[in-house]
DRENVOSE-664778 format. One record per atom (N, C-alpha, C): atom name; residue in one letter; x, y, z. Coordinates in steps of 0.2 Angstrom, whole numbers. Atoms other than C-alpha are relative to their C-alpha. Example, Ala and Ser with C-alpha at 12.3 -4.5 7.8 and 13.67 -1.06 7.14 Angstrom:
atom  type  X  Y  Z
N  a  4  -6  0
CA  a  62  -22  39
C  a  4  6  0
N  s  -4  -6  -1
CA  s  68  -5  36
C  s  -4  5  3
END
This chain:
atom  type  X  Y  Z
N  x  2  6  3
CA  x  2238  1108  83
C  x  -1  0  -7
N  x  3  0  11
CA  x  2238  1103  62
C  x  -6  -3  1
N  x  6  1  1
CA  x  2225  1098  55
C  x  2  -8  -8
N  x  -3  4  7
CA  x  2224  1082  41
C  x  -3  -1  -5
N  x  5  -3  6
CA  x  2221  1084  24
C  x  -2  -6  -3
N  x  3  5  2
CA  x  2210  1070  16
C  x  2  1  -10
N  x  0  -1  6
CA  x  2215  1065  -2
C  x  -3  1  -4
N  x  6  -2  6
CA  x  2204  1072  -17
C  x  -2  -8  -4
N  x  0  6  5
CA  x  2206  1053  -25
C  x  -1  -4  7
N  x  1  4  -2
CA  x  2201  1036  -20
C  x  5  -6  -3
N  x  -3  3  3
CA  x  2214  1024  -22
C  x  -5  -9  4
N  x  5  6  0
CA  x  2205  1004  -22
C  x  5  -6  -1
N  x  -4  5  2
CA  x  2217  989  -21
C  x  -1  -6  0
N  x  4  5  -1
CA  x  2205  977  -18
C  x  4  -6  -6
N  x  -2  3  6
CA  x  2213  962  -30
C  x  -6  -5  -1
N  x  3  6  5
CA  x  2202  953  -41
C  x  2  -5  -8
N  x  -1  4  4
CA  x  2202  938  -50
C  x  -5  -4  -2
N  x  7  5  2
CA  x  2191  927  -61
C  x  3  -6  -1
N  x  -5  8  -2
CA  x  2192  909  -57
C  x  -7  -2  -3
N  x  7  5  3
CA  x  2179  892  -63
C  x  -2  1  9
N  x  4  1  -7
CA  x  2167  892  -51
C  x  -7  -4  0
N  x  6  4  1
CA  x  2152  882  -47
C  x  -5  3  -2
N  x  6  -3  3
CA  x  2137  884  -57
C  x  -4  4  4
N  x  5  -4  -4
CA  x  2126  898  -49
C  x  4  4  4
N  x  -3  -6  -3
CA  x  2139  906  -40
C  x  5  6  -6
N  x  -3  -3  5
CA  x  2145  922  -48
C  x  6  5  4
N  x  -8  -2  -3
CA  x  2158  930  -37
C  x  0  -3  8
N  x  0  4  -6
CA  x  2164  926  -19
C  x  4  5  2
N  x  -4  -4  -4
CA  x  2173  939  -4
C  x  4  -5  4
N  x  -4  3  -5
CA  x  2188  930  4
C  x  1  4  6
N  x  -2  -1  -6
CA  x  2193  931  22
C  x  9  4  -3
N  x  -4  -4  0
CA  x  2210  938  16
C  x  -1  7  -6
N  x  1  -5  4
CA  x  2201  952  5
C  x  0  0  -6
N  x  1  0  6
CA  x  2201  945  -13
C  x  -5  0  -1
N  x  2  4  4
CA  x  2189  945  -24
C  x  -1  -5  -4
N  x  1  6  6
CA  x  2183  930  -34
C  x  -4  -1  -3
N  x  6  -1  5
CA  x  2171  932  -50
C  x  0  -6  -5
N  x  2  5  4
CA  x  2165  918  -59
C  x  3  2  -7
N  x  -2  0  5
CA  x  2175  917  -76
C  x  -5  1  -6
N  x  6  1  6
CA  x  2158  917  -87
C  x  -4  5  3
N  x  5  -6  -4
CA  x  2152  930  -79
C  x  2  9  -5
N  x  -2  -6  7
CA  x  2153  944  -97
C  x  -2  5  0
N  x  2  -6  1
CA  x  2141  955  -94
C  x  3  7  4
N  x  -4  -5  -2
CA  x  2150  971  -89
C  x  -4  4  6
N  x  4  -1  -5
CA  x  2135  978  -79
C  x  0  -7  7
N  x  2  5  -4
CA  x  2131  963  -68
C  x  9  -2  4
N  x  -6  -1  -3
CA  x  2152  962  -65
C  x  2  5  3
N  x  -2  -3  -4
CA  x  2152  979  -59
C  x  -5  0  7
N  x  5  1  -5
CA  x  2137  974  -49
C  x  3  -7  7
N  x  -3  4  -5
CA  x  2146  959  -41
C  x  6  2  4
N  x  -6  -4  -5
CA  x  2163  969  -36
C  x  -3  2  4
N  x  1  -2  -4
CA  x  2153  979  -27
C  x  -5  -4  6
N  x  2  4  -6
CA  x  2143  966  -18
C  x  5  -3  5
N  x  -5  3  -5
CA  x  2157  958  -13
C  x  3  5  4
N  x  -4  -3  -5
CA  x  2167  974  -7
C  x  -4  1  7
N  x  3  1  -5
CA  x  2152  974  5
C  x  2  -4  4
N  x  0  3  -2
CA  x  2156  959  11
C  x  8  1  3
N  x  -7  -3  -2
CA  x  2174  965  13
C  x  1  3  6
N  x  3  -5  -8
CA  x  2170  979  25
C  x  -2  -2  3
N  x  6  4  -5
CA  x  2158  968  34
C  x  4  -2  4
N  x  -5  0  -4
CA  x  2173  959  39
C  x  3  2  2
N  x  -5  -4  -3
CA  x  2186  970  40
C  x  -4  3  9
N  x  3  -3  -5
CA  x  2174  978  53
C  x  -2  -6  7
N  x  -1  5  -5
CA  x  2174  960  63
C  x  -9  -2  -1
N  x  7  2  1
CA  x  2154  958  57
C  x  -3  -6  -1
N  x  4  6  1
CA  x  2153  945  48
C  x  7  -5  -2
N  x  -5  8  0
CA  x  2165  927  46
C  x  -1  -6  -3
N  x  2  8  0
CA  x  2165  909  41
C  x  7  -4  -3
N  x  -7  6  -2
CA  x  2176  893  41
C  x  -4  -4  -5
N  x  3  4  2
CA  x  2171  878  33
C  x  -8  -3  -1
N  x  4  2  1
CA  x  2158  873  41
C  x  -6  5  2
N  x  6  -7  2
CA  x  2147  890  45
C  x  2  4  -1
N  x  2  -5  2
CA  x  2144  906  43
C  x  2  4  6
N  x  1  -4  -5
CA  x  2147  919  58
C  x  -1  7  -1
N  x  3  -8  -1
CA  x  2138  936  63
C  x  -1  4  3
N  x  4  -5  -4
CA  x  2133  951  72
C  x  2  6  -4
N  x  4  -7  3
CA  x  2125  967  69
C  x  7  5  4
N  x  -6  -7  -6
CA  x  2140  978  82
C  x  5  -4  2
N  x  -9  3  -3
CA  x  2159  972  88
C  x  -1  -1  6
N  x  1  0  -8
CA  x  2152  974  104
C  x  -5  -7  5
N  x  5  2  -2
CA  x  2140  959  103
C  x  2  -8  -1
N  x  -2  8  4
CA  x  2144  939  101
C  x  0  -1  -6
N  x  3  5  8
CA  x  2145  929  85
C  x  -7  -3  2
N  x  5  4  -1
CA  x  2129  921  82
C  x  3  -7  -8
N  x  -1  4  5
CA  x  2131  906  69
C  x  -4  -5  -3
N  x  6  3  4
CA  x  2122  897  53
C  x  6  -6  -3
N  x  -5  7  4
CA  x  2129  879  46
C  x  -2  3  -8
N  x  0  -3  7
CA  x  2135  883  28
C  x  -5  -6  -4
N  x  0  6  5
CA  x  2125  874  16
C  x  -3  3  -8
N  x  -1  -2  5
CA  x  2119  878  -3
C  x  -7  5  0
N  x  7  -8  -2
CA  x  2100  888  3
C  x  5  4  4
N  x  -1  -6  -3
CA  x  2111  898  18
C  x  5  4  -1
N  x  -4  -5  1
CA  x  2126  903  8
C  x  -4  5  -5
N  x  3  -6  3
CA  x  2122  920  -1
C  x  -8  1  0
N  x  7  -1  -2
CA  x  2106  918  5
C  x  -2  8  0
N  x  1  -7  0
CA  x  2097  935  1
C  x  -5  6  4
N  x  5  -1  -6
CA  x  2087  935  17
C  x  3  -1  7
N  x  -5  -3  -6
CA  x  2101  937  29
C  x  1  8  0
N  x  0  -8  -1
CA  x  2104  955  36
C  x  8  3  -4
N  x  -8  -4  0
CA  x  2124  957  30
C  x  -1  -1  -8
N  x  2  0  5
CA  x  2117  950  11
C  x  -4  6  0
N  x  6  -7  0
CA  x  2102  964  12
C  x  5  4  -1
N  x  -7  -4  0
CA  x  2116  976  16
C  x  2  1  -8
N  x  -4  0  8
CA  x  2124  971  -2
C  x  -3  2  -4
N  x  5  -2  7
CA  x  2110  971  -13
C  x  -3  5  1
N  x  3  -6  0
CA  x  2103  987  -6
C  x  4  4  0
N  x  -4  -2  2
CA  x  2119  993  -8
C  x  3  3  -8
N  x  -4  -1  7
CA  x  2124  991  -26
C  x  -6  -2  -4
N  x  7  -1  5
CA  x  2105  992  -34
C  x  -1  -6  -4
N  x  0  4  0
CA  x  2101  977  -37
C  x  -7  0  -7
N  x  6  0  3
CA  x  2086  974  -52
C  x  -2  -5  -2
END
């Protein structure tokens, strides 16, 4: 039986772009895996603080966590467990008192 060797490098393909976006929002994680960063968003710290919120948000998906449509939000904690679901509105999106938001900001050190 081989064995399989793990590459020493990380490659990242994640594609991002900066687009206009509504006032107070500064990036956004699409369901097909883009990133989207608010255009006015300069400071170089706080952009590489948003990449990484969103890639959160990426994985979350990819891993079948977390979702949403139009009109909500959908969630669960394990693959193994229902959606549960929040109507989107401007307090429930990014909301940073949902469990898959927590996840982000403790994730990418938030100040």
């Amino acid at each position: 039986m081989g064995f399989k060797l793990k590459p020493s490098y990380v490659i990242d393909n994640t594609p991002i772009y900066r687009v206009n976006d509504e006032n107070g929002v500064v990036g956004r994680a699409t369901k097909s895996g883009v990133i989207l960063i608010n255009k006015n968003v300069k400071d170089p710290k706080l952009e590489k603080q948003v990449i990484c919120h969103e890639k959160v948000h990426i994985d979350q998906m990819k891993k079948g966590l977390i979702s949403y449509d139009n009109n909500y939000m959908y969630h669960r904690k394990s693959s193994n467990q229902p959606f549960k679901k929040i109507k989107r509105s401007k307090k429930a999106d990014g909301n940073p008192n949902h469990w898959w938001e927590k996840q982000a900001y403790n994730k990418c050190k938030y100040k």
